[in-house]
C-alpha positions in Angstrom: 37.0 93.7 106.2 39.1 92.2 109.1 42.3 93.3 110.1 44.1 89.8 108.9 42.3 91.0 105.5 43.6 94.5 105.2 47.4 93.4 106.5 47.7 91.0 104.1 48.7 93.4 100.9 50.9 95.8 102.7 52.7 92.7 104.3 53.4 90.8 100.9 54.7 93.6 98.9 56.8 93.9 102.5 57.9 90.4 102.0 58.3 90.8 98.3 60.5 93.8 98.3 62.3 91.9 101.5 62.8 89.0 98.9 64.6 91.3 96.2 68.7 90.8 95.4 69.1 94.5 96.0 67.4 94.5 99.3 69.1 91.4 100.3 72.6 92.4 99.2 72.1 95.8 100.3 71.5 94.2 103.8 74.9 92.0 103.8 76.9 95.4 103.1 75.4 97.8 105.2 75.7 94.7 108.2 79.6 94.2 106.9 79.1 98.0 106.8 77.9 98.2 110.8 80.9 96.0 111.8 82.9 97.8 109.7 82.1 100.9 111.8 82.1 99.2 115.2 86.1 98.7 114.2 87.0 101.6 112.6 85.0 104.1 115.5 87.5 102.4 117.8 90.4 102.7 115.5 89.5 106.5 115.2 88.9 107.3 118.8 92.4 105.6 119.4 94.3 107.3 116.4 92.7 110.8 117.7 94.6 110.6 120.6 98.4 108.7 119.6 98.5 110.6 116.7 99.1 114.5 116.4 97.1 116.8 113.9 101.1 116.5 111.9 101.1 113.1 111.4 97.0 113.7 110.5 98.0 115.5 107.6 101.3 113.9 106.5 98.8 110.3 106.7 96.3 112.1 104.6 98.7 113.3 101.9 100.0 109.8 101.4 96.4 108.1 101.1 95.7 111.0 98.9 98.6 110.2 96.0 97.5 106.0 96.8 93.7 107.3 95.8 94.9 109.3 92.6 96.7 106.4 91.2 94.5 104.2 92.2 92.1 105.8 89.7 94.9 104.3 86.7 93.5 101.0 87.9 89.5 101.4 87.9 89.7 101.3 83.9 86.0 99.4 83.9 87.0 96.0 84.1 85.3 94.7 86.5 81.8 96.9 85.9 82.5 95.5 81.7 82.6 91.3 83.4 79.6 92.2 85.5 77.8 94.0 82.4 79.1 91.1 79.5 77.1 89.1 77.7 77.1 86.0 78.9 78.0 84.5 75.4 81.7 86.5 75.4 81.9 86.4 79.2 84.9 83.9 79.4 86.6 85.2 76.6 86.2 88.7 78.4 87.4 87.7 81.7 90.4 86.0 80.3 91.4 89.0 78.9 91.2 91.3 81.5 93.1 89.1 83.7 96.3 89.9 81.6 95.2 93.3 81.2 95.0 93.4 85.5 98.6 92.5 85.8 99.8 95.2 83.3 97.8 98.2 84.5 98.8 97.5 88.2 102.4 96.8 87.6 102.8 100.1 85.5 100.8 102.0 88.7 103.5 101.0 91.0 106.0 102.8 88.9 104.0 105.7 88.7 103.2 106.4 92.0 107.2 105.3 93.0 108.1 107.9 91.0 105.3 110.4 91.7 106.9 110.4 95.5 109.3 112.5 94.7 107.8 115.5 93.3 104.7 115.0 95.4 107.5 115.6 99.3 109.2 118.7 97.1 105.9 120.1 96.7 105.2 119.6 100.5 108.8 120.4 101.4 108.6 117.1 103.4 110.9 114.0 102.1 109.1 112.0 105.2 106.7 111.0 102.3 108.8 109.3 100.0 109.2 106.2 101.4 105.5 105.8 102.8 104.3 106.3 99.3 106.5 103.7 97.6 105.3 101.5 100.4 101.7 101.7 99.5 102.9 100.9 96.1 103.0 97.9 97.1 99.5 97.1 97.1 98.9 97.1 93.3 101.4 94.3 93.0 99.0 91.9 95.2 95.7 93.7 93.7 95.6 91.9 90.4 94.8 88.3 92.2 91.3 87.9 92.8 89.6 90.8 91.3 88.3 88.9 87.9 87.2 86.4 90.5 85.8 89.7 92.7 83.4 90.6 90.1 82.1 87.4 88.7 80.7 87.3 92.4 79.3 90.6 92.1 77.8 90.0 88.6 76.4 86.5 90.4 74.7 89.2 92.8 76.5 87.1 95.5 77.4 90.2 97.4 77.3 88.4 100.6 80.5 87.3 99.6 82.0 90.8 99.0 80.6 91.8 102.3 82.3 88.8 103.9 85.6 89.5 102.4 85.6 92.9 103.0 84.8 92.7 107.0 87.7 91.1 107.0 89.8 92.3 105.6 88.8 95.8 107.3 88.7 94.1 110.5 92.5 93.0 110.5 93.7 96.5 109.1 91.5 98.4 112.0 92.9 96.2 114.5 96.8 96.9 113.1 96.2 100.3 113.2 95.3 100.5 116.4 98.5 98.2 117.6 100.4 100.5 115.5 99.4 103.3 116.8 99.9 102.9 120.5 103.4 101.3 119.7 103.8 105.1 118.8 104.5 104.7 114.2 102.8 107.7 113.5 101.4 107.8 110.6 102.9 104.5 109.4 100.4 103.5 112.2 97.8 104.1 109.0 100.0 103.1 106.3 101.3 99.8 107.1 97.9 98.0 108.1 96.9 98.9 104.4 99.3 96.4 102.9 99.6 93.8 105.2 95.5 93.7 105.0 95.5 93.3 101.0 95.6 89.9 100.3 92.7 88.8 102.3 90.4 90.0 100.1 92.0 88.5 96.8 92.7 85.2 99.0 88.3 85.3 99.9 87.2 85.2 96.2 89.6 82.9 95.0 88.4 80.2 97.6 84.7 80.7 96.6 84.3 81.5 93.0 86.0 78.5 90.5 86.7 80.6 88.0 90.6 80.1 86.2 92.3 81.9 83.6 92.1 79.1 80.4 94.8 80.8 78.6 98.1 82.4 78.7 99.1 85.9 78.3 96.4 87.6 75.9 95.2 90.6 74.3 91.4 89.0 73.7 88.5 91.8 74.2 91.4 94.3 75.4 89.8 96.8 72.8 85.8 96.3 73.5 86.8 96.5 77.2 88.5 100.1 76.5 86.3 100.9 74.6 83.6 100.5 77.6 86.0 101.8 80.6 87.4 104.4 79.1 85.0 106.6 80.5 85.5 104.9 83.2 88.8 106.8 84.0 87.6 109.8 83.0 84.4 109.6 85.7 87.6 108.0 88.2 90.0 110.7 87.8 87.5 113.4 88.2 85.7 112.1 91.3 89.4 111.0 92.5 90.2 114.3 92.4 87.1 115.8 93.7 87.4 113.3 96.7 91.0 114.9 97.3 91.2 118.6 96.3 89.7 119.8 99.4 92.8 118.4 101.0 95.5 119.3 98.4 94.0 123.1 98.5 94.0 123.3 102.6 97.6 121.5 102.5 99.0 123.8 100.4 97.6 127.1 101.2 96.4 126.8 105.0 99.7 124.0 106.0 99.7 120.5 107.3 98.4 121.3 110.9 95.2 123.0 109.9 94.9 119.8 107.1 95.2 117.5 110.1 91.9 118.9 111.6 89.9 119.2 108.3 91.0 115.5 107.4 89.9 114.3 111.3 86.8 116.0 110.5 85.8 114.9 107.3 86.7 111.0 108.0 84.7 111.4 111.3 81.9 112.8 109.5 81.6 111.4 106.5 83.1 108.0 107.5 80.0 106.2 107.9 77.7 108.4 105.4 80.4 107.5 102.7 80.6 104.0 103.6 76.6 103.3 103.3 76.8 105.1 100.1 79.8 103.0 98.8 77.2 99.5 100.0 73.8 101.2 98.4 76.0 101.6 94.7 77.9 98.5 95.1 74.2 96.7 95.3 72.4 98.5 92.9 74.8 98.3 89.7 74.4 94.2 89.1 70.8 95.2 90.4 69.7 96.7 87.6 72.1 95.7 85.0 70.8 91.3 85.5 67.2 93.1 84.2 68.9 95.2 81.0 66.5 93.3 78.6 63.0 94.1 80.2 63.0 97.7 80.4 59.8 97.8 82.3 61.6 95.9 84.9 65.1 98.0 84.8 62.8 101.3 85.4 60.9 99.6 88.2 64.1 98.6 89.9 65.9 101.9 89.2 63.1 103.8 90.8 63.0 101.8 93.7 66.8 101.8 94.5 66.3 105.3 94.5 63.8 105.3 97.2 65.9 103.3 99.2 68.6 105.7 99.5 66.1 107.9 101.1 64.8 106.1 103.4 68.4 105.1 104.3 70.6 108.5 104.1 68.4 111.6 105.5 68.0 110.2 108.8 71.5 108.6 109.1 72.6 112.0 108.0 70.8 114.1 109.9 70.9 112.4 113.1 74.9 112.0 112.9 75.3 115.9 112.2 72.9 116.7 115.2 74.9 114.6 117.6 78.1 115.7 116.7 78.3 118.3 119.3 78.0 115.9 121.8 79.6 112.9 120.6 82.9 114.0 119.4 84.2 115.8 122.6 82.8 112.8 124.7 84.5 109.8 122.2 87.8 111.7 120.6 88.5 114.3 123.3 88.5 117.7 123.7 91.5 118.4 121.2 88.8 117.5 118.1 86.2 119.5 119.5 88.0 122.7 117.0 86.4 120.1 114.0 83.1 120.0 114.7 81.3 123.0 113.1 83.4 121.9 109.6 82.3 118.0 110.8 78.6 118.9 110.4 78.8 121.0 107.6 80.4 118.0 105.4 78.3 115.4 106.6 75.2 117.1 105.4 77.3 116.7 101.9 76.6 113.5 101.9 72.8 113.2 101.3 73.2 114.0 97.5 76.0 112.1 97.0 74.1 108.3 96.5 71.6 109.7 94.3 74.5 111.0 92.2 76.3 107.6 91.7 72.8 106.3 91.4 72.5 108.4 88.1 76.0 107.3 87.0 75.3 103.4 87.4 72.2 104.2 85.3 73.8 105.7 82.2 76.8 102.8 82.5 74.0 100.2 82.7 72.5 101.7 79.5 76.1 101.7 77.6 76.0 105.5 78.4 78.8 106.1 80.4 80.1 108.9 78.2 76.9 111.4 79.7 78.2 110.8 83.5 82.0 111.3 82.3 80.8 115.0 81.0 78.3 114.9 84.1 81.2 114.5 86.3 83.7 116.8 84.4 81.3 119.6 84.6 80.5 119.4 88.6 84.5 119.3 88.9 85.2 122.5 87.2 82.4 123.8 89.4 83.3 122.3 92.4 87.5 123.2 91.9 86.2 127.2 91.3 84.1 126.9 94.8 86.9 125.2 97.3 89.3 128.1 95.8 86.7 131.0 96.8 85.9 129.1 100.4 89.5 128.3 101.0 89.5 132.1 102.1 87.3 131.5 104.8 90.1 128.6 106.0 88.5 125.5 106.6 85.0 126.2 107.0 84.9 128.2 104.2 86.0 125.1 102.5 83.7 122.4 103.9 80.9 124.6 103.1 82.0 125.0 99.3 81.9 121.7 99.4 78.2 121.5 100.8 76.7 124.2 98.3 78.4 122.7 95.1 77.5 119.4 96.1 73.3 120.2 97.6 73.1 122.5 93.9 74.7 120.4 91.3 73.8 116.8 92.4 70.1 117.0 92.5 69.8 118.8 89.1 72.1 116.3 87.5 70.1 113.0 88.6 66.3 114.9 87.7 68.1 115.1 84.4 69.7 112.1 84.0 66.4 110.4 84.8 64.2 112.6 82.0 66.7 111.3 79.5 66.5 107.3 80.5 62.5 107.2 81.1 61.1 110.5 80.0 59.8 109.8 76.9 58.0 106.4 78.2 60.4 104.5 76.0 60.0 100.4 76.0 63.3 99.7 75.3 67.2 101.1 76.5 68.1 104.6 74.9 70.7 103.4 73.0 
C-alpha cells in the first residue's frame, strides 16, 4: 500500500471533522477568544500597575452584585428559541421579547436597591453609586438578544464571535484609558456600560428577525416552564463563581481580596474564556441533531473529546509558566498571587466537562437533573471555601481545586450512564 493510500483515511475523517459546525464555530470563538486575550492581557498588565490591591477588591465586589443579578436575567430564554420547534418558533420569540424588557427593567431595581445593604455590609458607601451604575446595563440588554440567539440557533456563531471581539475590544481599550487617567475602579466599571450596545447594535444589523406583535404574554408559561431550572442552575453557579470572593472579603478584608481576585482573573482568565467558547458551540451543536439519537450521541462524545485536547495542555502549560510570567508582565507587587494563581487554574480542567454534562440534560428536556446536580456541588463546595478560608487565601483557592477535581468528574461519568447507558435509540424522556 503506498503512502498516498494509507493517508487518505486519516486525512478525510481530518477534513470531515474540520467540516463540522462545532469545529467550525468552535474555531470563530476561541479566535474572537485569542483576540480577546491579546486585549485583555494588556488591559491587565496595565490595571496591575494604576490600580492598588483596594480598588482590586472594591472593583470585584461591584462586578460581583452585577453577576448575582445578572443571574434574574438568564431565565432560559434564549437556550428555549435555540431549542423550539421550529413550528412555534415565532410565536416563541415574540413572546420572549416582551418578557426580555420586563425581567431586565425589574433587575435594575433590584440591584439599585441591593447597593445599599450590599456598602453597609462592607462598611464602604464608595459602592453605591458604582452599582446603580452598572444597573444601567440591563436597561440596553433587552435589544438584540432575541435576535442574539436566533444566530446561535442558526449555528452562525461567527457572528457572536464577531460581535463579541468587539465589543470586548472597545471596553479593554476604555479600561486601559481609564485607568491611567487615574478612575480607580471606575476605570473597570465604566467601560462595561459604555461597551453594551455594540453587541445588541451587531445582531440587529445581521439577523432580520422583528417583533410581529405588540406587548404579549404568548408561550410566557412553556418558556418558564423550560427556564426555570435555568435560574436555579444560574443562581447556584452565580454564586459558586462568587463566594470565594464574598468569604475572603468578609472574613480576610478588601486588601487580601484584591490579590485573590488579581490572581484568579490572571489565572483563570483565559481557561474560563475557552470554556465559555467550547459550551457556547456545543449547545446548538447537539440540540440541531435532537431527532437522530445516534447522531446526538456521536456528536456529544466527540465534543467531549475536544475539550481535552483543548484544556489539559492550555491548563497545564499556563500554571507551569506562571512563576515566570507574572513577575516579568504584572510586576513584582503580584508575584504574592502566584502560588493561589496555579492552584485555581488547575480548577479549570473539570470545569468544560461539567457544563458539557449540563447542556446534555437541557438538550434532552432534562434540565431539572443539572439544577439538583448543581445544588448539590454548591452545598459541597460552600462547606469547603469555609474550612480553607482558615488557611487565608490559599486555603481557599485550594478548596476550590479539591471540590471542583472530586465532584465534577463523577457528576459527568454519571450524567453520561443515564443519557446513553442503556444503548437507548431514542432521547430519555
Amino acid at each position: 500500500m503506498t503512502l498516498t493510500a494509507r493517508l487518505t483515511k486519516p486525512l478525510g475523517k481530518l477534513k470531515t471533522k474540520l467540516n463540522s459546525d462545532f469545529i467550525r464555530n468552535l474555531g470563530w470563538l476561541g479566535g474572537a477568544e485569542l483576540i480577546n486575550r491579546v486585549f485583555r492581557l494588556a488591559t491587565t498588565i496595565i490595571l496591575a500597575r494604576c490600580l492598588s490591591p483596594y480598588d482590586y477588591g472594591l472593583a470585584a465586589l461591584v462586578l460581583t452584585v452585577y453577576e448575582f443579578t445578572q443571574v434574574l436575567t438568564r431565565i432560559g430564554i434564549a437556550g428555549k428559541v435555540i431549542q423550539a420547534d421550529r413550528e412555534k418558533l415565532e410565536s416563541i420569540c415574540n413572546g420572549a421579547y416582551w418578557l426580555n424588557w420586563l425581567v431586565c427593567f425589574g433587575v435594575f431595581f433590584i440591584q439599585c436597591i441591593v447597593a445599599f445593604p450590599v456598602a453597609w455590609f462592607y462598611h464602604d458607601n464608595q459602592l453605591i453609586m458604582p452599582i446603580c451604575s452598572m444597573a444601567i446595563v440591563y436597561l440596553i440588554t433587552p435589544i438584540g438578544r432575541i435576535q442574539a440567539a436566533l444566530i446561535q440557533r442558526e449555528n452562525r456563531l461567527k457572528i457572536t464571535a464577531i460581535s463579541g471581539t468587539i465589543q470586548l475590544a472597545i471596553g479593554n481599550i476604555l479600561t486601559a484609558i481609564f485607568a491611567i487617567m487615574g478612575l480607580g475602579m471606575w476605570a473597570i466599571v465604566l467601560p462595561r456600560i459604555i461597551a453594551a450596545p455594540i453587541d445588541a447594535l451587531v445582531c440587529i444589523y445581521n439577523h432580520p428577525w422583528r417583533r410581529t406583535k405588540g406587548f404579549t404574554t404568548e408561550r410566557w408559561w412553556e418558556i418558564f416552564k423550560f427556564g426555570v431550572n435555568f435560574i436555579g442552575i444560574g443562581m447556584l453557579a452565580t454564586l459558586r463563581n462568587n463566594l470565594d470572593y464574598l468569604i475572603i472579603g468578609r472574613f480576610l478584608g478588601v486588601k487580601e481580596l484584591g490579590i485573590y481576585f488579581f490572581a484568579f482573573n490572571a489565572g483563570l482568565g483565559i481557561s474560563l474564556s475557552v470554556i465559555q467558547s467550547i459550551t457556547t458551540a456545543l449547545y446548538p451543536h447537539i440540540c440541531a441533531v435532537r431527532s437522530n439519537w445516534v447522531e446526538f450521541e456521536r456528536r456529544y462524545f466527540s465534543g467531549l473529546k475536544t475539550i481535552a485536547s483543548i484544556m489539559f495542555p492550555l491548563v497545564l502549560l499556563q500554571s507551569s509558566l506562571a512563576p515566570i510570567y507574572v513577575p516579568i508582565i504584572f510586576g513584582q507587587k503580584w508575584v504574592v498571587a502566584i502560588p493561589i494563581l496555579i492552584v485555581i487554574c488547575l480548577s479549570a480542567i473539570p470545569r468544560p466537562f461539567f457544563l458539557a454534562a449540563t447542556n446534555l440534560f437541557a438538550a434532552i428536556d432534562k434540565p431539572n437533573l443539572s439544577l439538583q446536580g448543581n445544588l448539590l456541588f454548591t452545598m459541597i463546595f460552600a462547606i469547603g471555601l469555609l474550612i480553607g478560608v482558615k488557611w487565608q487565601a490559599l486555603g481557599v483557592a485550594i478548596s476550590v481545586l479539591v471540590t471542583h477535581a472530586i465532584f465534577m468528574p463523577f457528576f459527568v461519568i454519571w450524567a453520561n450512564r443515564y443519557v446513553f447507558g442503556a444503548k437507548k435509540s431514542t432521547p430519555v424522556k
